[in-house]
C-alpha positions in Angstrom: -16.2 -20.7 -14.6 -15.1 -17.2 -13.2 -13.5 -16.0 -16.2 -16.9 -17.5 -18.2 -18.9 -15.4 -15.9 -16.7 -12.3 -15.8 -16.8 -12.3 -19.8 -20.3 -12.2 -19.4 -21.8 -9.9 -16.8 -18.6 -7.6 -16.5 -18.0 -4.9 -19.3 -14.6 -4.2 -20.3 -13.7 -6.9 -17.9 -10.1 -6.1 -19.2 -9.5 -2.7 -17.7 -8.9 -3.1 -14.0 -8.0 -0.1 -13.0 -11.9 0.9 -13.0 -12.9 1.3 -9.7 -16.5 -0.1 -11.6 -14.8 -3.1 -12.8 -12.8 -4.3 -9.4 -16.2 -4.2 -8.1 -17.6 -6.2 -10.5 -15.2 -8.8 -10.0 -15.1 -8.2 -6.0 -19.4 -9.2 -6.3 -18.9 -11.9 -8.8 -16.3 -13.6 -6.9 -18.1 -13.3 -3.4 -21.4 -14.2 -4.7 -19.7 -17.7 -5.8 -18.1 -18.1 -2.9 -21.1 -18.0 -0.8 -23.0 -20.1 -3.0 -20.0 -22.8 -3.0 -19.5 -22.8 1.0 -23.1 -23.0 1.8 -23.1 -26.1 -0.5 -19.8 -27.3 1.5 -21.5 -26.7 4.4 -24.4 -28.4 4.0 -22.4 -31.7 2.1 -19.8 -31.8 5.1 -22.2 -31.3 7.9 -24.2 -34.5 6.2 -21.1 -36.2 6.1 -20.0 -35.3 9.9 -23.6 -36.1 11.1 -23.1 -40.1 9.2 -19.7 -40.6 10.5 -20.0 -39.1 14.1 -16.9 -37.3 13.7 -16.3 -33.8 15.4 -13.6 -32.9 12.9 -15.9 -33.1 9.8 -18.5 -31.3 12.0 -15.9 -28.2 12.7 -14.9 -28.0 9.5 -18.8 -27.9 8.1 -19.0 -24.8 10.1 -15.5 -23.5 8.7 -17.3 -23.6 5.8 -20.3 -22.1 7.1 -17.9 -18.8 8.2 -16.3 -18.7 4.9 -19.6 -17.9 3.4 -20.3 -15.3 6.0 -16.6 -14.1 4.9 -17.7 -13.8 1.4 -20.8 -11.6 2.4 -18.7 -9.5 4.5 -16.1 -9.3 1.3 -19.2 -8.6 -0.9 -20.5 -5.3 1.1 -16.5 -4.6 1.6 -16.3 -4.2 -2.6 -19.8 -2.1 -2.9 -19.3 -0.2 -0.1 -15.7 0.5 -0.8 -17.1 1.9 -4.8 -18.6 4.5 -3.0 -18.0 7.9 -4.8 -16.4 10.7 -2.5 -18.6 12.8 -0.5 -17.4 16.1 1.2 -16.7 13.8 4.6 -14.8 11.2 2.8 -13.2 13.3 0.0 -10.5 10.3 -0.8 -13.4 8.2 -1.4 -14.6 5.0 0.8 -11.9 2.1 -0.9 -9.8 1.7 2.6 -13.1 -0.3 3.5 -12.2 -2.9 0.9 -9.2 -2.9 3.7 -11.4 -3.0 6.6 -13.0 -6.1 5.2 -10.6 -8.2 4.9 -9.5 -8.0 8.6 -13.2 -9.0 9.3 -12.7 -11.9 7.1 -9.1 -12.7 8.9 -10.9 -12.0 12.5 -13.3 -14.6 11.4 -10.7 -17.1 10.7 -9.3 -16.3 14.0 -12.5 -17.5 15.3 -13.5 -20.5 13.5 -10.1 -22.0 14.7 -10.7 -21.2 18.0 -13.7 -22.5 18.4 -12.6 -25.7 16.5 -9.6 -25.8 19.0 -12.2 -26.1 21.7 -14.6 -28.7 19.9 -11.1 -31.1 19.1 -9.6 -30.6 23.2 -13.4 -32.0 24.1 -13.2 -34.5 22.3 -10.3 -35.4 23.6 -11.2 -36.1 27.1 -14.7 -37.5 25.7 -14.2 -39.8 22.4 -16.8 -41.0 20.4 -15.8 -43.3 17.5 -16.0 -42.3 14.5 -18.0 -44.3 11.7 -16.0 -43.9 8.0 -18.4 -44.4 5.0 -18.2 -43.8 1.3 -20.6 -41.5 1.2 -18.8 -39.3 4.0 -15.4 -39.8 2.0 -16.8 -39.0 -1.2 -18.7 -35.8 0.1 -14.7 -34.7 1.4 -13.0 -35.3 -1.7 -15.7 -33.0 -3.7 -15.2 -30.6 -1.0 -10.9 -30.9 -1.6 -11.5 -30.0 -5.5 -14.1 -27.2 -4.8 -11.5 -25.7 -2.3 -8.8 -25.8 -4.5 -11.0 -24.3 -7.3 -11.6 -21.5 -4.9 -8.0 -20.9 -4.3 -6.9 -20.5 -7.3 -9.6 -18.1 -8.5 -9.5 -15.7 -5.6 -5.8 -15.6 -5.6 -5.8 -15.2 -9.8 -8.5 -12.5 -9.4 -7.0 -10.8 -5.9 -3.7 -10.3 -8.1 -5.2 -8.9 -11.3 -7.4 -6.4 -9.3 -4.9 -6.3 -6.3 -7.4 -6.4 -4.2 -6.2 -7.9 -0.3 -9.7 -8.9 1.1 -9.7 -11.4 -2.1 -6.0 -12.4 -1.0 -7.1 -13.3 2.6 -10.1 -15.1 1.0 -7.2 -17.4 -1.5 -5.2 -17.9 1.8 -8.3 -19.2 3.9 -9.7 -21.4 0.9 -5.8 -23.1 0.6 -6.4 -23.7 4.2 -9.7 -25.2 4.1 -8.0 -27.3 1.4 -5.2 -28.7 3.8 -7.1 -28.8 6.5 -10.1 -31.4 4.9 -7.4 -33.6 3.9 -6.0 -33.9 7.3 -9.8 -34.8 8.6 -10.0 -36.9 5.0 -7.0 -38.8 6.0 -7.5 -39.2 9.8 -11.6 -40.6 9.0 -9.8 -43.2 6.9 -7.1 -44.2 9.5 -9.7 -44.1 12.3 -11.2 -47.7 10.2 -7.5 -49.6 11.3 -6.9 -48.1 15.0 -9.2 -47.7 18.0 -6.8 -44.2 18.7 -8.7 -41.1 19.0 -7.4 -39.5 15.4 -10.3 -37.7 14.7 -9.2 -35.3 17.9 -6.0 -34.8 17.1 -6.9 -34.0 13.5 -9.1 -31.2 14.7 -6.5 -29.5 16.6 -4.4 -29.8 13.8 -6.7 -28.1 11.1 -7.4 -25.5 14.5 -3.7 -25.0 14.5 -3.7 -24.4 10.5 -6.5 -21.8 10.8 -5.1 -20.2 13.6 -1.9 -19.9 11.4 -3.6 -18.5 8.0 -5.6 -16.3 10.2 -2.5 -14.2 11.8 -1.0 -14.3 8.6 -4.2 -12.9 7.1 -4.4 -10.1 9.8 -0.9 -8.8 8.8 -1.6 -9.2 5.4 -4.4 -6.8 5.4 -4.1 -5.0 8.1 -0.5 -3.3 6.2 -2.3 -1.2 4.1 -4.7 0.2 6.7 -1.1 1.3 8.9 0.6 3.3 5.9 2.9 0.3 4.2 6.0 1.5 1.6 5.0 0.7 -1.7 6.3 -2.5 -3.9 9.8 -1.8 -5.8 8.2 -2.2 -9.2 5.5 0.4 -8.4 8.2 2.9 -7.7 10.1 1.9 -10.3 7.4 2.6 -12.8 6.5 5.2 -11.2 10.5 6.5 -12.0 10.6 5.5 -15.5 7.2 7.3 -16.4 8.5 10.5 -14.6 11.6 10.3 -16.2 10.7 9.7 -20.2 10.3 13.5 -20.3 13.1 14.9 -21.9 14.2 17.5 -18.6 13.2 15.9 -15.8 16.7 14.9 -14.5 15.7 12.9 -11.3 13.3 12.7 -9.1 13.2 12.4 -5.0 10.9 12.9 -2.0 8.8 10.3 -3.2 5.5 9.6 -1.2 2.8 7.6 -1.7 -0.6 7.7 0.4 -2.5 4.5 0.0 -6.3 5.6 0.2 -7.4 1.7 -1.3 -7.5 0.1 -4.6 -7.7 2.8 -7.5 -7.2 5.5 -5.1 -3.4 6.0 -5.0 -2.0 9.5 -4.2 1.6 10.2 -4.9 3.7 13.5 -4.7 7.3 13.7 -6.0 10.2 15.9 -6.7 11.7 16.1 -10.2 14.7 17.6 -10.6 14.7 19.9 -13.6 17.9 22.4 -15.3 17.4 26.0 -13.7 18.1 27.5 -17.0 15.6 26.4 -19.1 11.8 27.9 -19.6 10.1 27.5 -16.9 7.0 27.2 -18.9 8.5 24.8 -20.8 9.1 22.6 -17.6 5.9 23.9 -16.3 4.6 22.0 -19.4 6.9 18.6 -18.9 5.6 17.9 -15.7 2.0 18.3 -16.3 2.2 15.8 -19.1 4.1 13.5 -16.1 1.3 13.8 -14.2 -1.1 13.2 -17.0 0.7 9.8 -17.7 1.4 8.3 -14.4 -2.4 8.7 -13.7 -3.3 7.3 -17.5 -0.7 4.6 -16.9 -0.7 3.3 -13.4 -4.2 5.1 -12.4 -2.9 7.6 -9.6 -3.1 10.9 -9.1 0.3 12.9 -8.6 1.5 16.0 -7.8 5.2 17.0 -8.7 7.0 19.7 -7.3 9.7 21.6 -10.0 13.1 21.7 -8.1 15.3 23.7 -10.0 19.0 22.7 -10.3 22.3 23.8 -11.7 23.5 21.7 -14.6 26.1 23.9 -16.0 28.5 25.1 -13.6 31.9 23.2 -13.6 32.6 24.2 -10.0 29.6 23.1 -8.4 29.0 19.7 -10.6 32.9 18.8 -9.3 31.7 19.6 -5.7 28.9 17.6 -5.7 30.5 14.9 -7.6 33.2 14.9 -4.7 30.0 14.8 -1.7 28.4 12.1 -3.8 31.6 10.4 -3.5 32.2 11.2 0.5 28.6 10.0 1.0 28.9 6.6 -0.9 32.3 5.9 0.6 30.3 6.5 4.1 27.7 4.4 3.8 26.0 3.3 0.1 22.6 3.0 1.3 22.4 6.8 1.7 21.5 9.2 -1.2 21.3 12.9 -1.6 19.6 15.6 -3.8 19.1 19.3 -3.9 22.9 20.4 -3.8 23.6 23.9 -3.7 26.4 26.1 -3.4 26.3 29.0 -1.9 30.0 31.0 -1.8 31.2 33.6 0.9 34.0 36.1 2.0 34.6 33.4 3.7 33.6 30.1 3.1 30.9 28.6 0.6 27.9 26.5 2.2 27.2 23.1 0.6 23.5 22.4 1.0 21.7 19.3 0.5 19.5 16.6 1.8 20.4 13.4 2.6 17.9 10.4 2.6 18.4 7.1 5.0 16.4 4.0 4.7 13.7 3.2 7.6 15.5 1.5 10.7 18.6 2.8 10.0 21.5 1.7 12.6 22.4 5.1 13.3 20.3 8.1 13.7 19.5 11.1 11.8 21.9 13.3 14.4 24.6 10.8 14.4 24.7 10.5 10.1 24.4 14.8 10.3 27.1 15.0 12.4 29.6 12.4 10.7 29.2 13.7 7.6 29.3 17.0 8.2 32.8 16.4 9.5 34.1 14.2 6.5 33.0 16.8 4.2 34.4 19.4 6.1 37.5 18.0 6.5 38.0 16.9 2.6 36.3 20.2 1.2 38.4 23.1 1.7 36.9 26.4 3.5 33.2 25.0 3.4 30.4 24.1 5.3 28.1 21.6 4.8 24.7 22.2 5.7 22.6 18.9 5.8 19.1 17.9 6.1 18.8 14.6 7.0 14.9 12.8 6.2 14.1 9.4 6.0 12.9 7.5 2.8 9.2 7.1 2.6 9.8 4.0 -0.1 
């Protein structure tokens, strides 16, 4: 139905990297959403009224928050399309962010409150009355779920989009959790034990689960997360197809929300070439990682010598000192500088986050191995930390 839909009120329903077309989706998918959990709502609340059961009850109302979920995702996507304004000059898409912790919050909620309703019921049991009516009303609601599940979580990938991920990871819980109440209304017919109770603090428990997950999940982005392996892989190859661009390094990239991706880089380029030529190179770099992956980047030139015997043997043996040390550190922007007296090696080394052993401590060690293998020289070393 989604992809009917989408072919028919959303144009170039192809091209997700429109900021026009997320939206699209982001208001197609909410606006179903709402309409299908109201419906759930209203069916399970029927359904928990005929077979006095709390459990069917809570999870009416689960319902019922999921549809205020979807309106809160809803003004999350138009709100988020906002154009820049000279306040907000990265645009408004970290809202799209903002609304799916709402949604998670709201999760958080719903299973807390159901906690409450199943404890209650607990110390004051009322039987519970299992019909077909009530069962068949459940098992629509288990197929509508799992319908909604599967298109927010095929949509939330296509547009990335992680409001639309916590709303795939709510509707899979809904799913689990009406079974469990489908399965303990059925067992409640052959034993006078209070199922239906226990059944509720199970679902609770569930929620409570997919909620904290959901929190994390969405709340990542917000905080400053690294970005995936494949993004900076592509990001790599796309750099690297020109034909000086050697390397690249110092690679951040500032998360402003969906379609509004900032990245800034260093490519490593020969020092003897044009510089308008290279000048040239890494504008058309920039042209194609924002054509190709939709960001906008900003690459620094770093010069480098290519052609010096000498200095490509040293840095060939500090590559090798480095790796012996420890293989998860890399360096870039080697220089030599000679003396009277001694030449200066200067680089930068990069560690990964949470490295065991700090930036002082990796200076120091290998300044002395390099010292100690490389005859008459210094080593002067920046040590930063990876931002990827």
């Amino acid at each position: 139905m989604v992809t009917l839909l989408s072919k028919i009120f959303i144009k170039n329903s192809e091209d997700i990297q429109s900021p026009a077309v997320r939206r699209a989706f982001g208001t197609l998918c909410s606006i179903i959403g709402i309409f299908l959990n109201i419906l759930m709502f209203a069916g399970k609340y029927i359904a928990g009224t005929i077979a006095h059961s709390v459990a069917i009850v809570a999870d009416a109302f689960n319902n019922l928050s999921d549809a205020a979920s979807s309106i809160i995702t809803l003004l999350g996507f138009r709100l988020a399309g906002k154009k820049p304004d000279p306040d907000h000059p990265f645009g408004h898409g970290r809202i799209e962010y903002l609304s799916g912790v709402a949604v998670s919050l709201m999760i958080l909620v719903m299973g807390f409150e159901l906690m409450k309703s199943s404890v209650t019921k607990i110390f004051n049991p009322e039987p519970v009355e299992a019909s077909w009516l009530a069962g068949g009303i459940m098992v629509v609601a288990i197929l509508i779920k799992l319908y909604m599940a599967f298109y927010n979580s095929k949509v939330g990938k296509k547009i990335d989009s992680a409001a639309m991920a916590a709303v795939a990871a709510d509707s899979l819980s809904d799913t689990i959790s009406t079974v469990v109440v489908l399965v303990a209304m059925i067992a409640s017919k052959f034993t006078d034990f209070n199922i239906d109770a226990y059944a509720g603090i199970f679902v609770a428990l569930l929620i409570l689960k997919t909620g904290i997950e959901s929190v994390r999940d969405t709340i990542a982005p917000l905080l400053g997360q690294a970005p995936s392996k494949e993004f900076v892989e592509q990001i790599e190859s796309i750099t690297l197809e020109q034909e000086h661009i050697l390397a690249i390094h110092d690679l951040i990239v500032h998360d402003y929300g969906p379609g509004r991706v900032f990245i800034s880089l260093h490519a490593e380029v020969p020092g003897d070439e044009d510089v308008f030529v290279l000048h040239d190179e890494i504008d058309n770099a920039e042209v194609e990682l924002k054509k190709r992956l939709g960001c906008e980047a900003t690459i620094h030139l770093d010069p480098v010598c290519v052609n010096d015997e000498d200095i490509n043997k040293m840095k060939e043996t500090v590559g090798s000192i480095i790796n012996k040390f420890d293989e998860q550190l890399s360096f870039h922007d080697f220089r030599m500088v000679p003396g009277e007296t001694h030449t200066n090696l200067i680089f930068d080394v990069v560690v990964p986050a949470k490295y065991k052993m700090s930036n002082d401590a990796v200076h120091d060690a290998l300044k002395a191995e390099i010292e100690e293998h490389c005859f008459k020289c210094f080593a002067v070393i920046t040590v930063e930390q990876s931002y990827i």
